[in-house]
C-alpha positions as CSV (number, residue, x, y, z in Angstrom):
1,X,-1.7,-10.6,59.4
2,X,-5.4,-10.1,58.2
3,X,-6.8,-11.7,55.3
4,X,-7.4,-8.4,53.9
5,X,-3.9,-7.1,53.9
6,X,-2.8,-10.7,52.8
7,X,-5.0,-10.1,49.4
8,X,-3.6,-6.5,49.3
9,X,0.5,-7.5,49.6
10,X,-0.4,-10.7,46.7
11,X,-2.4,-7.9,44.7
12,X,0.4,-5.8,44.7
13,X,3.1,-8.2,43.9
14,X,1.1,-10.2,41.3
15,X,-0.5,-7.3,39.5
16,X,-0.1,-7.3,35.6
17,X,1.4,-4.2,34.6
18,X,-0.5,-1.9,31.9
19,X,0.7,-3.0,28.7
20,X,0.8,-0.5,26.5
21,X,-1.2,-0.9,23.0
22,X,1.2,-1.6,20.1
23,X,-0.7,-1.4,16.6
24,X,0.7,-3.0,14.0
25,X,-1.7,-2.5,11.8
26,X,-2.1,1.0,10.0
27,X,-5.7,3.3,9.9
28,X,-5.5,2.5,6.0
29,X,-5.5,-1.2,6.8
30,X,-8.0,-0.9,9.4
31,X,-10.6,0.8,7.1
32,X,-10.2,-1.9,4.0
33,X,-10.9,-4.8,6.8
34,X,-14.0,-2.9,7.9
35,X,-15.4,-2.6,4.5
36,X,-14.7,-6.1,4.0
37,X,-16.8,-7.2,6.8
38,X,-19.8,-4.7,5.2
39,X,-19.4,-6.6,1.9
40,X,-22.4,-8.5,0.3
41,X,-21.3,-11.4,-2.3
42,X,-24.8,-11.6,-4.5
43,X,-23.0,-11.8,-7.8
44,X,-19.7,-12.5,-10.0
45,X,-18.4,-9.2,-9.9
46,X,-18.7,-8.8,-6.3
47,X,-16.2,-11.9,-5.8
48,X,-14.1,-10.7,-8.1
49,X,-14.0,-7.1,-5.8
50,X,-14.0,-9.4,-2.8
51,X,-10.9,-10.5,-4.3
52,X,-9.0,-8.0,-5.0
53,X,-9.8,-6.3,-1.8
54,X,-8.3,-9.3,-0.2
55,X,-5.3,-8.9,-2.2
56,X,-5.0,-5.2,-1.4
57,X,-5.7,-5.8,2.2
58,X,-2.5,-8.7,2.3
59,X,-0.4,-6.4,0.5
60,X,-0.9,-3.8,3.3
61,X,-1.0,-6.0,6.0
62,X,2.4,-7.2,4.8
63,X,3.8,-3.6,4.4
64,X,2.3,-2.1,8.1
65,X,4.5,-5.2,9.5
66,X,7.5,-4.5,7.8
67,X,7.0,-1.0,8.7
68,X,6.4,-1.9,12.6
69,X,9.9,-4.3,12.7
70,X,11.6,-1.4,10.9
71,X,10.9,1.1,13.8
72,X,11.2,-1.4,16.4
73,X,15.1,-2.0,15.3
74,X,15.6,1.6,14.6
75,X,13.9,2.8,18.0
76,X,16.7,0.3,19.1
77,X,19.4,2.1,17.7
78,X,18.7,5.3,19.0
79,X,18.3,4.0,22.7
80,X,22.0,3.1,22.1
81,X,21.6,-0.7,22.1
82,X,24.6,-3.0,20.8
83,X,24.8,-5.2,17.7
84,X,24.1,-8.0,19.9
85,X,20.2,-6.8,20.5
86,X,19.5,-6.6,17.0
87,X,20.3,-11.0,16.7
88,X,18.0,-11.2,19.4
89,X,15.2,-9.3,18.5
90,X,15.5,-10.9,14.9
91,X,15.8,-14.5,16.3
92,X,12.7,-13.9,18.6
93,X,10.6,-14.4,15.8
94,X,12.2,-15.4,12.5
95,X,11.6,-12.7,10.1
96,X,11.1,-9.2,11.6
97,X,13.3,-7.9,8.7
98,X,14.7,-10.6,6.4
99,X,14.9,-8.0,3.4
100,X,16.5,-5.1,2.3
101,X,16.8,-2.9,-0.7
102,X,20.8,-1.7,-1.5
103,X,21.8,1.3,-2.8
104,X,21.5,0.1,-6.4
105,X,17.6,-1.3,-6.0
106,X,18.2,-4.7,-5.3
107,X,16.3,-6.9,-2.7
108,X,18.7,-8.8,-0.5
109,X,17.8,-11.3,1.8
110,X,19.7,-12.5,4.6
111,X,20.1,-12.4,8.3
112,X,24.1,-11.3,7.8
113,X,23.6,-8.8,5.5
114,X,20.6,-7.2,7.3
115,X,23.0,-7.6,10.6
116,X,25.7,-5.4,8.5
117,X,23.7,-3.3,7.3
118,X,22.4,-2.2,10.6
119,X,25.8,-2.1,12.8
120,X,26.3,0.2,10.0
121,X,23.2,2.4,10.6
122,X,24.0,2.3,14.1
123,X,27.6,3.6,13.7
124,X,27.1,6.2,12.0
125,X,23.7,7.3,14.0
126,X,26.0,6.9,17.2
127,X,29.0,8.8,15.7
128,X,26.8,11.4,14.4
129,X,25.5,11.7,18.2
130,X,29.2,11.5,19.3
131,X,28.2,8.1,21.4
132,X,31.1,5.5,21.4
133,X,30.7,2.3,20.8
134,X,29.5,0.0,24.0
């Protein structure tokens, strides 16, 4: 073989597929970071908009990752993955979605309830779809 098609058959083997860009982070987000960068700190009140544009920009931050787990797990259920998936994708990193809010208004935290609460989505998504159960 020629060096040439040696480089060509490792090329092809070891090439890195495209990875497709995931944003976590919404437009909204996006735009508060930017005009944080712009911001000039000369005086008190400008810290204390610096501030609370910090603030605003966590509390987003927070929300567009809660969003992004959310449709991760429920992109899950409609590809008609088990119960089993969801552990995993939760125990890949620890809190994709630790929370929930019941029917009543309450925040519950908890890996078993979140786990219940979504074999229950995902029967009644699948039974609405008339899949079985795998």
């Amino acid at each position: 073989m020629t060096n040439s098609w040696k480089l060509y058959i490792r090329s092809e083997l070891t090439s890195a597929r495209p990875v497709a860009e995931v944003r976590k982070t919404s437009p909204i987000t996006l735009n508060l970071m930017a005009i944080r960068r712009e911001m000039k700190l000369q005086s008190s009140t400008d810290f204390i908009a610096y501030r609370q544009l910090n603030r605003q920009i966590n509390k987003c931050k927070r929300r567009d990752l809660r969003n992004f787990h959310t449709a991760r797990i429920e992109e899950a259920i409609k590809q008609n993955q088990g119960c089993k998936v969801f552990a995993r994708v939760l125990s890949a990193r620890k809190s994709q979605l630790s929370k929930l809010k019941t029917e009543c208004g309450r925040i519950v935290s908890g890996i078993p309830y979140t786990l219940s609460k979504i074999e229950v989505l995902w029967a009644a998504t699948h039974h609405r779809w008339g899949h079985t159960q795998v």
